[in-house]
N, C-alpha and C positions, 0 to 999 in steps of 0.2 A: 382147707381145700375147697369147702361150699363157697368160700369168701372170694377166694380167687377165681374160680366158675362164675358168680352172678357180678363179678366186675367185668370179667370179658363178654358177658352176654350183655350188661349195659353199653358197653364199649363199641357192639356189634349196631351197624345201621339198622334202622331200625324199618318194616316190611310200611308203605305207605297204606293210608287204607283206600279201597279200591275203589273207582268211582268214573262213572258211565260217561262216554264221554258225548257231547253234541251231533256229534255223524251217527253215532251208535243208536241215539235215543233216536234220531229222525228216520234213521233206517228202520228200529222198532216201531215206528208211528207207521212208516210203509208196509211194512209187513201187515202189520194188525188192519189197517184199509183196508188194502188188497182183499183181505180175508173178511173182511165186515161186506164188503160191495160184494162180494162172489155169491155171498149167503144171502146179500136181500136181492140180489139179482135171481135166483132162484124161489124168491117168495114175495111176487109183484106186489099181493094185497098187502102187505105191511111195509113196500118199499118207498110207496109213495111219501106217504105219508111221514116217516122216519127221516128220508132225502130232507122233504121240504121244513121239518120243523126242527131236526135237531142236527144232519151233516154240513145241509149247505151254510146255515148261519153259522156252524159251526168253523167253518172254513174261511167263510166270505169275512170272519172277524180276523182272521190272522191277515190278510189280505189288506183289510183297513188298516190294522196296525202299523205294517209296514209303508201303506201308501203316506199315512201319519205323519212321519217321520223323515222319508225321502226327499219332501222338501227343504225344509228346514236346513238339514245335513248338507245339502248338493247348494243351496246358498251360504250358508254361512263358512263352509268347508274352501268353497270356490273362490269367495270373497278373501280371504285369510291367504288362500295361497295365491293367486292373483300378484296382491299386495305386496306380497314376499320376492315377485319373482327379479324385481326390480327395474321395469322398464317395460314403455307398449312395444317396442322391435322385438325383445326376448319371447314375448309371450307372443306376437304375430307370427316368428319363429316357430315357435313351438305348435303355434295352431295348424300352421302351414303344413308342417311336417305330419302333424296327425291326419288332419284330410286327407293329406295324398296316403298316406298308410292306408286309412279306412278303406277308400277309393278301391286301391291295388289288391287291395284281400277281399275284400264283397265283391268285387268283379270276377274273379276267380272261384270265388263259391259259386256264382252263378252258373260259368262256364263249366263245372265238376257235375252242379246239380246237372245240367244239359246234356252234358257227355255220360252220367250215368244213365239217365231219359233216354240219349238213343240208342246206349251200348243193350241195355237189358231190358227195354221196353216194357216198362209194369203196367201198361196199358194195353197191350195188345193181346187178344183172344179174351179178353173179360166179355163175360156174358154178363149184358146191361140188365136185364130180367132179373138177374141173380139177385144184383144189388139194392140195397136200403137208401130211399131219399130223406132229407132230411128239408124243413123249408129255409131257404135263404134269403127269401126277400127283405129280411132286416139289412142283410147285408150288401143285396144288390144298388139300395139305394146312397147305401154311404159309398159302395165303388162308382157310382155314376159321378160323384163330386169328385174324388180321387183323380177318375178319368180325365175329366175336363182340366182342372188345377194342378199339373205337374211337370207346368213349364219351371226354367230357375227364378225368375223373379216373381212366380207366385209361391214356387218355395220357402226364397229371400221374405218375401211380404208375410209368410206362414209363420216365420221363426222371431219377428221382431212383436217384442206385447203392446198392445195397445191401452190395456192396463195390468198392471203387473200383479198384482194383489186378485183377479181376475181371473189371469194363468197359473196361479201359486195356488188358488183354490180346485182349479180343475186339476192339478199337478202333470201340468204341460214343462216337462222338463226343457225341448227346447228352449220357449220364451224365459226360462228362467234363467237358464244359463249363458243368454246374452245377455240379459239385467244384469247379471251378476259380472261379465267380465268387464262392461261399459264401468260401472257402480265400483270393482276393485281399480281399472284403473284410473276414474275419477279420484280415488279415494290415495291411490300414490300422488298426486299432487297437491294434496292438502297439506298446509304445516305437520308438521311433527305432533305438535301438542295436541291437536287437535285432531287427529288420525290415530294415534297410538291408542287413547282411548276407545275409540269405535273400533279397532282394529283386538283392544283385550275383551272388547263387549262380545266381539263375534267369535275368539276364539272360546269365547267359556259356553256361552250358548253349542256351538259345534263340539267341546268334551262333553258336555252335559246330555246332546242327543244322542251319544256314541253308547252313553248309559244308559239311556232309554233303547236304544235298542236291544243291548246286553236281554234288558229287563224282557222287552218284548219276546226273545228269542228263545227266551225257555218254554212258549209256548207254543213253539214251531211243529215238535212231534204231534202235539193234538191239529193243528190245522194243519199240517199232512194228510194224516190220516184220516181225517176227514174230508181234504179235497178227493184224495186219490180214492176214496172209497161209491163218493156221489158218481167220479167216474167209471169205475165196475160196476157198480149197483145198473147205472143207467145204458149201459149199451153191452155189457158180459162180455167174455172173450169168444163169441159165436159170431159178434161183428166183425171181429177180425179175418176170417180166415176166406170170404171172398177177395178181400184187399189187401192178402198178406205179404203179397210182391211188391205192392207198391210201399209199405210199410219196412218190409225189406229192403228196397232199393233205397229207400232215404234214410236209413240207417246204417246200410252200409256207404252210401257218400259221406253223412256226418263222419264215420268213425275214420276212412279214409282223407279227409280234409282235414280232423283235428290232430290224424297220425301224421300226416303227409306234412302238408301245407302248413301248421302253425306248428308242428312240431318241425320242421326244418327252419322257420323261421325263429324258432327260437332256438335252436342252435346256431344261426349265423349270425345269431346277437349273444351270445356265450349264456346259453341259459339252457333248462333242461324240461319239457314238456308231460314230464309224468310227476316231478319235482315239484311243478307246477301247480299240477291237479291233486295232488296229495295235501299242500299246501290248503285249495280251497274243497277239499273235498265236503265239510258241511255245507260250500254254498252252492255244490253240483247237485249235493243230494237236494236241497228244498227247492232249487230252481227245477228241477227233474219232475217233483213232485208236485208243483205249485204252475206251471209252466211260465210262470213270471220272472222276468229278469231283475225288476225295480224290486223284489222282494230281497233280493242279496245287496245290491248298491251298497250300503251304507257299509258291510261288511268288507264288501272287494277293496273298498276305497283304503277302510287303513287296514286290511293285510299287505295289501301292494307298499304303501308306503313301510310297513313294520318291514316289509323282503325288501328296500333300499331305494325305490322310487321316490323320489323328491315331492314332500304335498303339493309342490305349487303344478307340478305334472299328473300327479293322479289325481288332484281334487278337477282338473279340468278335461283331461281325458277320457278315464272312465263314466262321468254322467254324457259327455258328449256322445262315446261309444256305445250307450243306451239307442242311441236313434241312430247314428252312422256306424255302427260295426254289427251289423245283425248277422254272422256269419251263417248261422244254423237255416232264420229266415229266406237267407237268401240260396241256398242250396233249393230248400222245398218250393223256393218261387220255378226253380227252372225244373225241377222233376214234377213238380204238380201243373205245369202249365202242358207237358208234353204227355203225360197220363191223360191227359181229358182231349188232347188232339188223336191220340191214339184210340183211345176209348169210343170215339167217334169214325176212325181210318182216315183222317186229315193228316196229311204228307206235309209237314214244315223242313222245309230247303234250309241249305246256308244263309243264303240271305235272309229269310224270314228268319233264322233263328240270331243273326246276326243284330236286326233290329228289335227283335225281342230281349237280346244281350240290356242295350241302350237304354228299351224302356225302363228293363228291370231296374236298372242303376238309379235312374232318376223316382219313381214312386216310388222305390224301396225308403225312401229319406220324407216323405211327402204327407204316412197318416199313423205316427206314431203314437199320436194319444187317443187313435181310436179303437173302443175296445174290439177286441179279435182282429184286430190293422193287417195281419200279416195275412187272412182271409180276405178281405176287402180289397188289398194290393193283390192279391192273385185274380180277384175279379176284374178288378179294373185292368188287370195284362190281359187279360182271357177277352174281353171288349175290346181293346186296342187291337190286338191281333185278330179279332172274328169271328173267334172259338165259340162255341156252346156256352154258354156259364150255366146251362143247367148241367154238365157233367159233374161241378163242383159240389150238387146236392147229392151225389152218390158216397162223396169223402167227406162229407162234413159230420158225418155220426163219426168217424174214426182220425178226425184233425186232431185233436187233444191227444191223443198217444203221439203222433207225431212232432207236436207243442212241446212234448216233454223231452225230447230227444233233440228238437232244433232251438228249444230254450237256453237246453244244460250247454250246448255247443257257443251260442252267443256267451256264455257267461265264458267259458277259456278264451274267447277272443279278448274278449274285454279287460281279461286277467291279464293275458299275454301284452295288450300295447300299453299301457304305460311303462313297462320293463322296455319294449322294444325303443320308445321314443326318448323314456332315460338315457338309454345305451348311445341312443343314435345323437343326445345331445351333450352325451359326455359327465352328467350328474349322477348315474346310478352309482350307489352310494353301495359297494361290492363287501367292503366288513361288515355293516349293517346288516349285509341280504346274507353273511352268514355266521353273524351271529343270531338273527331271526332263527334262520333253518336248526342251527344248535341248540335255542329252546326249543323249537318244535320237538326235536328228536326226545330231548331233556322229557317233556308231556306227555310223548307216547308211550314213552318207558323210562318212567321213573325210578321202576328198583334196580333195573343194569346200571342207570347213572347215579343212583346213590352208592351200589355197592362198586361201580368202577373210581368214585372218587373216593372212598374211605378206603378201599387200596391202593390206589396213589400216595394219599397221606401217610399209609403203615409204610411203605416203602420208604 
């Protein structure tokens, strides 16, 4: 009888052992922040000091790691699929299609950002006394070049390297990812022999960095938690609550633009927008945390392609959509441009907000590798238009909360268009995208699918 009991308990699938998953630990690294910054924000004399010796570097090194890497990956990735795709029309094709995509969805953010701005006015009746200035003059100088240089052929003249090894060290991803498409499709007309090699050269180099990120990314819950903690430690949650409308208002446009607008778009490409975001949801969480987009890239690149996006599409989409699909960005251009006209009682017409549309569109493309860019672009709109730019030093102690909110939103865009320009060009690879989702499920819950499939089998 014992005999027959411990064969069917062998027999029995056996319980996995349990183990933490990537969103989970990064969520724990948030949590513990939060709660680290709450407490030195409450004990200034030990916060300084703490911030500058042991959080920020603590931070700024996951930061480097991933800047590390992002190059490497979005060349060598780019180049490989390129190569593959078979032809310059296909891929001029396929560029074509994505700009005009980017274009129609960033234009649209703006206009939501705008229409939230006049519908609920988070600028109006703020008492200016109230508020905290912060200095921006680091900023106001990068926006006066902004200003001046955002015609299209100083854009054009912006995006070509003049030495490429130059802009691979600053990790100016435009200039690299025109190296890279010129370079892939110089590289399709090279013999065979002599391409096929450069072309195994650079796909082991790009598996090789995909491990290096693996590597990197167990270290993400620590520089979470330590970015998001220097930012409670340094401004508390008592900053918030004179700007809690306007913090409001661009939070409820993001959640309505990624429900709305790219969730309708991905259903009228047969996809599902929550699907989606469960999919990347470790790269919502460190983008959320970290307000960096470039810190997930490497990640978005092959889950999109693991969900059926063809590499020679996502390896070229998604770093494009680093600079032209900034959907979050460009909400807060048009809610933070009419905050600060408001905040002043400056009455902006259709028409002024109509050329303010225009401007947005064009500098929104214009200063992406500058750090804090999506500040220096709202200055440089706030000058174009006439506005104060000192209203912007009342928002700049509480931009970072907002960074994190119009981060995480840039990263589902950017999710979303390679699926969308797959779809639209006919290669979305639909087994693929679910067999993907079916390990995923498989990952999340491993002992319903062990014990649904050792019942299948007894049956």
């Amino acid at each position: 009888m014992r005999a027959v009991v411990n064969q069917h308990l062998d027999a029995a699938p056996k319980r996995p052992a349990v183990r933490i998953g990537l969103a989970f630990q990064i969520a724990l690294g948030l949590a513990t922040g939060i709660l680290i910054g709450f407490l030195l924000n409450h004990f200034p004399a030990a916060r300084a000091d703490i911030v500058a010796n042991y959080l920020q570097p603590a931070g700024d090194l996951f930061i480097k790691l991933i800047k590390m890497i992002v190059v490497p990956i979005v060349f060598t990735s780019m180049v490989v699929g390129i190569a593959g795709v078979g032809d310059g029309k296909t891929l001029g094709r396929i560029g074509f299609k994505t700009l005009i995509y980017f274009e129609v969805v960033t234009t649209i953010a703006i206009m939501i950002g705008l229409a939230f701005g006049n519908l609920l006015q988070p600028g109006a009746g703020t008492d200016i006394s109230q508020l905290g200035r912060v200095d921006i003059s680091t900023f106001q100088n990068a926006s006066q070049s902004v200003s001046t240089h955002h015609g299209f052929m100083q854009l054009v003249l912006g995006i070509v390297p003049d030495n490429i090894f130059a802009s691979m060290a600053r990790g100016d991803l435009l200039p690299v990812i025109v190296f890279s498409v010129l370079f892939g499709l110089g590289l399709q007309t090279v013999s065979p022999e002599l391409r096929q090699p450069v072309l195994a050269t650079l796909r082991g180099v790009s598996d090789a960095m995909f491990k290096v990120t693996n590597m990197v990314m167990r270290y993400a819950p620590v520089g979470v938690a330590a970015l998001i903690a220097v930012t409670v430690a340094n401004f508390g949650f008592s900053s918030l609550l004179p700007l809690l409308k306007l913090v409001a208002v661009t939070y409820s446009a993001i959640l309505i633009f990624a429900v709305g607008v790219l969730g309708i778009t991905a259903k009228l490409f047969g996809f599902n927008i929550f699907t989606l975001s469960r999919i990347i949801k470790d790269e919502l969480v460190i983008a959320f945390s970290t307000c960096s987009s470039a810190t997930v890239l490497p990640q978005l690149m092959r889950k999109m392609e693991d969900y059926g996006a063809p590499k020679a599409i996502t390896t070229f989409v998604v770093p494009t959509g680093y600079t032209f699909n900034l959907d979050g960005a460009s909400i807060y251009l048009g809610v933070g441009t009419l905050f600060v006209a408001q905040l002043y009682g400056i009455q902006l017409g259709l028409q002024e907000q109509v050329v303010l549309t225009l401007t947005m569109v064009v500098t929104s493309k214009g200063a992406a590798g500058v750090p804090g860019f999506m500040f220096v672009i709202l200055l440089a709109t706030l000058a174009s238009a006439g506005l104060p730019l000192e209203g912007l030093a009342f928002i700049a102690g509480i931009d970072r909360i907002m960074d994190m909110g119009r981060t995480a939103l840039n990263v589902i865009g950017n999710a979303l268009a390679p699926l969308v320009i797959a779809k639209w060009e006919g290669q979305y690879d639909a087994a693929k995208g679910r067999a993907y989702l079916a390990s995923l499920n498989a990952k999340e819950d491993p002992l319903n699918t062990r014990e649904e499939m050792a019942l299948v089998h007894t049956e």
